[in-house]
C-alpha positions as CSV (number, residue, x, y, z in Angstrom):
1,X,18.1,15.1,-14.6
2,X,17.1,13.5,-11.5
3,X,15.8,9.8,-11.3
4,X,12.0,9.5,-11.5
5,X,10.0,6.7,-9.9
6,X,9.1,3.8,-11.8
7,X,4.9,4.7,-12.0
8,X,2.4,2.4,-13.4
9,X,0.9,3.2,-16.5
10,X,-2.8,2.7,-15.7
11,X,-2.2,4.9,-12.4
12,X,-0.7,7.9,-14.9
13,X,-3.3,8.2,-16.8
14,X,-5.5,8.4,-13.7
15,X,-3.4,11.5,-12.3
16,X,-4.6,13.5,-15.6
17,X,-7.7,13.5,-14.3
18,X,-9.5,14.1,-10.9
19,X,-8.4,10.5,-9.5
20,X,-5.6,10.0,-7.0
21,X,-2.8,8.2,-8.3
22,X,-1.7,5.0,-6.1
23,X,1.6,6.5,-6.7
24,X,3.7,6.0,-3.1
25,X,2.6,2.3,-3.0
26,X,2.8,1.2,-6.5
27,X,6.0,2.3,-7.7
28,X,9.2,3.9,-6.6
29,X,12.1,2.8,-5.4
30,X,12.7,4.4,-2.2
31,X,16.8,4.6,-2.8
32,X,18.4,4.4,-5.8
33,X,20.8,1.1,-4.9
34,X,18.4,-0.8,-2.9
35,X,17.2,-4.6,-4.7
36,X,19.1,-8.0,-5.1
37,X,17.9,-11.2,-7.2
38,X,17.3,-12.9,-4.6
39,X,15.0,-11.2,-1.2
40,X,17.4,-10.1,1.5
41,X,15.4,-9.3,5.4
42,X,16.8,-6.3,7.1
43,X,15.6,-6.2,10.6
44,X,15.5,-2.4,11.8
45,X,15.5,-3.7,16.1
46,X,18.2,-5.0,15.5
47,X,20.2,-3.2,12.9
48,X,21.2,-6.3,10.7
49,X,20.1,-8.5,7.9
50,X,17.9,-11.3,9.0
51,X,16.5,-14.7,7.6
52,X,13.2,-15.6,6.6
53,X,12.3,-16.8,9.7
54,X,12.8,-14.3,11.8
55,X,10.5,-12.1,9.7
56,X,7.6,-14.5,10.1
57,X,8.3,-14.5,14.0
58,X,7.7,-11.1,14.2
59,X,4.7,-11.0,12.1
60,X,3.2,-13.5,14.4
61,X,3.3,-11.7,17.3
62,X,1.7,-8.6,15.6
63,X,-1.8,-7.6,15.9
64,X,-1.7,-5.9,12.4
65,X,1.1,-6.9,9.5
66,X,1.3,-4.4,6.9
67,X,2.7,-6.2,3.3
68,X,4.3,-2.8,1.5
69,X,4.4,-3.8,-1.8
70,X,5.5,-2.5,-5.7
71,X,2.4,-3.6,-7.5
72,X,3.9,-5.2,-10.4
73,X,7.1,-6.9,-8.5
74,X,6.6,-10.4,-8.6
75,X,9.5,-11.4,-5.9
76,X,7.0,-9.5,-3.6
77,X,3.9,-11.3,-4.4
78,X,5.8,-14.5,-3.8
79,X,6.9,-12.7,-0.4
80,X,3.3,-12.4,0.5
81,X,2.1,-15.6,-0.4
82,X,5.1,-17.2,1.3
83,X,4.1,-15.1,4.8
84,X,0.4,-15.6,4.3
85,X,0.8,-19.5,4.0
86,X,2.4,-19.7,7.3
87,X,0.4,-17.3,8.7
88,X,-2.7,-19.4,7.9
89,X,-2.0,-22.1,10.0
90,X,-1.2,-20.0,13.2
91,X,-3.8,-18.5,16.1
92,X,-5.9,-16.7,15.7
93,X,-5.6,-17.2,12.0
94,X,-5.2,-14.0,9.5
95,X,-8.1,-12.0,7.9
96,X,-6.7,-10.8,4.5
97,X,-6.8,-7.4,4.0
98,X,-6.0,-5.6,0.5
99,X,-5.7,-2.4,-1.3
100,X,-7.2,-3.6,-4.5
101,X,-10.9,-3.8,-3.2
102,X,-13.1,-1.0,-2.6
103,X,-14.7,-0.5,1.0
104,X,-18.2,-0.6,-0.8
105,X,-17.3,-4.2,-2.3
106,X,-17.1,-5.6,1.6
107,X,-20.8,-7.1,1.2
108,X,-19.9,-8.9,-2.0
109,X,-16.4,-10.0,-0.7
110,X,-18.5,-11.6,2.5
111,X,-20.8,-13.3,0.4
112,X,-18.0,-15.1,-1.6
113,X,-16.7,-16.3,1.4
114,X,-19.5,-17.8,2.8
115,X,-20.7,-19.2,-0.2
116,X,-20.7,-23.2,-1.3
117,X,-19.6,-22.5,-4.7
118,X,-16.0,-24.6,-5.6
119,X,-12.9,-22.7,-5.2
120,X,-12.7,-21.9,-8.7
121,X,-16.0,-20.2,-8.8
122,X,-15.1,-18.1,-5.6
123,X,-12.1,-16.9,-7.5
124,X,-13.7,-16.7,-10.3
125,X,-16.4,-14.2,-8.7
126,X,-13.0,-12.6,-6.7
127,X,-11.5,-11.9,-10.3
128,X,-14.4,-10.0,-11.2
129,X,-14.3,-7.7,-8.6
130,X,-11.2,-6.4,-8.4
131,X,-11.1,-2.9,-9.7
132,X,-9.8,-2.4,-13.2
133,X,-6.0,-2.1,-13.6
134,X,-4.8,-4.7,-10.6
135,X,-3.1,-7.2,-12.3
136,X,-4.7,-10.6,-11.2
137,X,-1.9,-12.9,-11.5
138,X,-0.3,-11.1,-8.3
139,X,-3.2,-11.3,-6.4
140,X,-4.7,-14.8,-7.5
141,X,-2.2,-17.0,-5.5
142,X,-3.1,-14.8,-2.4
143,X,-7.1,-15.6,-2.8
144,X,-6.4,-18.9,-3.4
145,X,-4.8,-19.2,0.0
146,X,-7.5,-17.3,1.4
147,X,-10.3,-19.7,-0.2
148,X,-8.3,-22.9,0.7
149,X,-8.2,-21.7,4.4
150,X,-11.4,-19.9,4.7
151,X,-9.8,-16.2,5.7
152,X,-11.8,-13.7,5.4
153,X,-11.2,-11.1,2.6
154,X,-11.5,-7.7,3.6
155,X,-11.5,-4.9,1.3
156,X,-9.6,-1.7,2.3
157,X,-9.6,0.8,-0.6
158,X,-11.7,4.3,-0.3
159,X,-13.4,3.9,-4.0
160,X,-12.0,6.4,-6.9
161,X,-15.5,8.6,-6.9
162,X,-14.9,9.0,-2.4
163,X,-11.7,10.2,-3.4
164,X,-12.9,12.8,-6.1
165,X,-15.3,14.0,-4.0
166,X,-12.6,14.8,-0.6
167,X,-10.0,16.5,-3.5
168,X,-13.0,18.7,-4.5
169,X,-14.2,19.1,-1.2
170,X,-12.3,18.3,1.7
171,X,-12.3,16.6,4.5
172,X,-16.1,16.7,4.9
173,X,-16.4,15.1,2.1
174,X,-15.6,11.8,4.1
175,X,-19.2,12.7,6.1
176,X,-20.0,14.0,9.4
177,X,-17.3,13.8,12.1
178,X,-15.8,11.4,10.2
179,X,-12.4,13.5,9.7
180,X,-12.1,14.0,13.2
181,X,-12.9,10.0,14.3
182,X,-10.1,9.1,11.6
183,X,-7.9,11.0,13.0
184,X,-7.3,13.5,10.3
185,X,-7.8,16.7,12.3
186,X,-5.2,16.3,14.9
187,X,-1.0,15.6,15.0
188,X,-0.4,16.3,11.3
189,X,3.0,18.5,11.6
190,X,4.1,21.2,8.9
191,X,6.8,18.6,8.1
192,X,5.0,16.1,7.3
193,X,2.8,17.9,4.9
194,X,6.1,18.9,2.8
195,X,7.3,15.6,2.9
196,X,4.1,14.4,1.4
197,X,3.7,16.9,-0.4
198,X,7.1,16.4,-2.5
199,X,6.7,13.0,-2.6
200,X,3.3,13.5,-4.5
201,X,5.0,16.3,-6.8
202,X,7.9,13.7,-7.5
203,X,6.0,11.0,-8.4
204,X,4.1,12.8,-10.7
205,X,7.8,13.8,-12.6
206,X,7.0,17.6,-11.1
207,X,4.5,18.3,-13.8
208,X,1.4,19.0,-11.4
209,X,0.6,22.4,-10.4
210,X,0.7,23.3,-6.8
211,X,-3.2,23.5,-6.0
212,X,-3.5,19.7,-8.0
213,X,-0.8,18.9,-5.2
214,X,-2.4,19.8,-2.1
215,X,-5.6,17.6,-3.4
216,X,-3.6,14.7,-4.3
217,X,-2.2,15.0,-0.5
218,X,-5.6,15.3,1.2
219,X,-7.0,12.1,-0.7
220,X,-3.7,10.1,0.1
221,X,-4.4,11.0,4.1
222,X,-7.7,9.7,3.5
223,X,-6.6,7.2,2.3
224,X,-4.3,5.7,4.2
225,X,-6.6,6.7,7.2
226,X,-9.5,4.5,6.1
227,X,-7.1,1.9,5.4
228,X,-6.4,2.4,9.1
229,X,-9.7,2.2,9.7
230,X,-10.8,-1.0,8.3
231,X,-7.9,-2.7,9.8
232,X,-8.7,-1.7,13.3
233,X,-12.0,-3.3,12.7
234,X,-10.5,-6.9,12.7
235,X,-11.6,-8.5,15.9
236,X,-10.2,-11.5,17.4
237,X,-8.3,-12.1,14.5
238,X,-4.4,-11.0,12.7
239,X,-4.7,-8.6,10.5
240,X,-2.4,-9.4,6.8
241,X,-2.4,-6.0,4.8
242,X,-1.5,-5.8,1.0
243,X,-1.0,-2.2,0.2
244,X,1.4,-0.2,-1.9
245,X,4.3,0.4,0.2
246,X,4.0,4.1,0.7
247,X,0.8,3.4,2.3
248,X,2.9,1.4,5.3
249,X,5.3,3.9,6.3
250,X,5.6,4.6,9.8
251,X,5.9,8.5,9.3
252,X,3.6,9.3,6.7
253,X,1.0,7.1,6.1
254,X,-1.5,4.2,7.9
255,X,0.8,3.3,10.5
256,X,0.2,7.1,11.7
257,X,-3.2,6.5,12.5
258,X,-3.2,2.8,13.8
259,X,-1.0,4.3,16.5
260,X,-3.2,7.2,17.0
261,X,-6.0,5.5,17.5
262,X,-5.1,2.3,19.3
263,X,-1.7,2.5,20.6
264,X,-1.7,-0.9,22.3
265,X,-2.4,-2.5,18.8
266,X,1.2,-3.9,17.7
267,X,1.4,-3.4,14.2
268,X,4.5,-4.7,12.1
269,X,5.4,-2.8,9.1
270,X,6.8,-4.5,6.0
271,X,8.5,-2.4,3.1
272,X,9.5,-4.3,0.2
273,X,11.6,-2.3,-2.0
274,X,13.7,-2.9,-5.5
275,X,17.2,-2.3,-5.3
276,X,20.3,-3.3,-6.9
277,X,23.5,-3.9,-4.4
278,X,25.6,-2.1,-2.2
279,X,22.4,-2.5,-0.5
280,X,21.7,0.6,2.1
281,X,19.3,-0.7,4.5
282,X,19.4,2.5,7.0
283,X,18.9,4.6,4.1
284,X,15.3,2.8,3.2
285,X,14.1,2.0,6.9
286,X,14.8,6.0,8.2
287,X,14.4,9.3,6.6
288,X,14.1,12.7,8.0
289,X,11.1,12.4,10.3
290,X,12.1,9.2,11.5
291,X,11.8,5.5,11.2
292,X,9.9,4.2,7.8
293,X,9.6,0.5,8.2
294,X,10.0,-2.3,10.8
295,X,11.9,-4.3,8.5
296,X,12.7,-3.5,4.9
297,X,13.0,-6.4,2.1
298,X,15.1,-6.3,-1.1
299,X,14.3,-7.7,-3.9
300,X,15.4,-8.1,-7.8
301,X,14.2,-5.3,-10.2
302,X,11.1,-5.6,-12.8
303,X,12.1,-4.6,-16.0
304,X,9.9,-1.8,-17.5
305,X,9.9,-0.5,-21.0
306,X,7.7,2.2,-20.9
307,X,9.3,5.9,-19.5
308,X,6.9,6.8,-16.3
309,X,6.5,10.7,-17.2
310,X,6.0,10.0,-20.8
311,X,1.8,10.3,-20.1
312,X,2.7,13.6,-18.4
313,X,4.8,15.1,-21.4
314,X,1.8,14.2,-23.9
315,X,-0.6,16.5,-22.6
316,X,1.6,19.4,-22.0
317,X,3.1,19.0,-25.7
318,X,-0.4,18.8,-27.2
319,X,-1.1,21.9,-25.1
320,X,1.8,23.9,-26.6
321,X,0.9,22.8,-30.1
């Protein structure tokens, strides 16, 4: 029986119903012997492993750095925290961007940022609203840098309800003209589409039916062209992404349409992947339509009990009963 991906429960349960599951961010290995206990930097320019600071040079002379992260891997949050901290201190200084706010929070986020209340309070009011089933202790050392420096939080999430109502009703769901000024209409090759596509149907352990599919692949382009979106609206500043790693590949997902719609804007891409050695760098940073990541980042493996198709068997047993 092939390998399944290591899914987050609260994201499951969320693929039973009309919601789209943050499945090619949160959760899978991309190759089966890829993590080590301690993080290893593999540099795809130049074909080698790398140190620390050679990452951080790179990410400095980015417009946008895109942060692919498994959700629940703490190794990466401390990865993030570690490039965010130097980050801080350079020019122009970072606005932090992240996955686990919704674009209709950005008025809220702006007002904690502004506001006179003591750092605790700000991440207090932070705390509050991120959307259920982020786990705060990741994210909490990343605000708290944000609050300490003053960087601007800005949210970069379509909301669950957006996304129901593109599944059900396609790209005009996003509003008028809005497909087309996203990018969604154009340079989308058969390819890709089955490459998404599979990567949606294994995630979900191959128990969706085809039409279920074909949603779950529209709302991840929306997706991950919003997110593109909001980070090409960072002016004058560098842009620090936290998204779930599928959501920074270079062939399927928000790089696509950064490049698409500003070519000039140098965008680094980050995917921080679990893996046990012999490590296989190539393996992770290309695939069949090309190169995935900039640079790839190993890291140790997070233990989880729970079996990630378990929530998918449930329903189909209960159906045959």
């Amino acid at each position: 029986m092939p390998n399944r991906p290591n899914l987050s429960t609260r994201w499951l349960h969320a693929a039973c119903v009309p919601v789209l599951l943050t499945f090619l961010g949160a959760c899978a290995p991309l190759a089966p012997d890829a993590t080590a206990p301690e993080a290893q930097v593999w540099q795809a320019s130049s074909g080698r492993f790398v140190r620390f600071d050679d990452l951080l040079r790179q990410a400095r002379e980015a417009d946008i750095v895109l942060l692919g992260e498994t959700h629940d891997n703490a190794d990466h949050h401390a990865l993030q925290k570690r490039l965010l901290a130097a980050l801080a201190g350079s020019d122009p200084r970072p606005v932090l961007v992240m996955e686990q706010f919704d674009i209709e929070q950005q008025e809220r986020l702006d007002a904690i940022m502004v506001s006179t209340a003591s750092r605790d309070i700000k991440l207090a009011a932070y705390k509050a609203l991120m959307n259920e089933g982020w786990d705060w202790t990741g994210y909490q050392p990343l605000l708290s840098l944000a609050v300490k420096h003053g960087l601007p939080v800005l949210a970069a999430n379509i909301s669950r309800a957006s996304l129901r109502e593109v599944m059900r009703g396609g790209q005009g769901a996003l509003g008028a003209g809005e497909a087309q000024r996203l990018g969604l209409t154009t340079g989308w090759r058969r390819e890709q589409q089955a490459a998404l596509s599979k990567e949606i149907a294994d995630a979900h352990c191959d128990a969706l039916p085809q039409p279920a599919i074909n949603a779950l692949t529209l709302a991840q382009r929306a997706r991950d062209a919003v997110m593109a979106d909001r980070l090409l609206s960072v002016r004058g500043a560098r842009a620090v992404a936290i998204l779930g790693r599928g959501h920074v590949r270079q062939d399927l997902a928000t790089p696509l349409y950064l490049k698409k719609r500003s070519p000039r804007t140098s965008v680094l891409a980050v995917g921080m992947v679990e893996a046990t050695p012999p490590l296989q760098p190539e393996k992770v940073a290309y695939g069949p339509l090309g190169q995935r990541f900039d640079a790839v980042v190993f890291s140790g493996e997070v233990r989880r009990d729970e079996d990630p198709c378990a929530a998918f068997r449930k329903p189909a047993a209960a159906a045959a009963q």
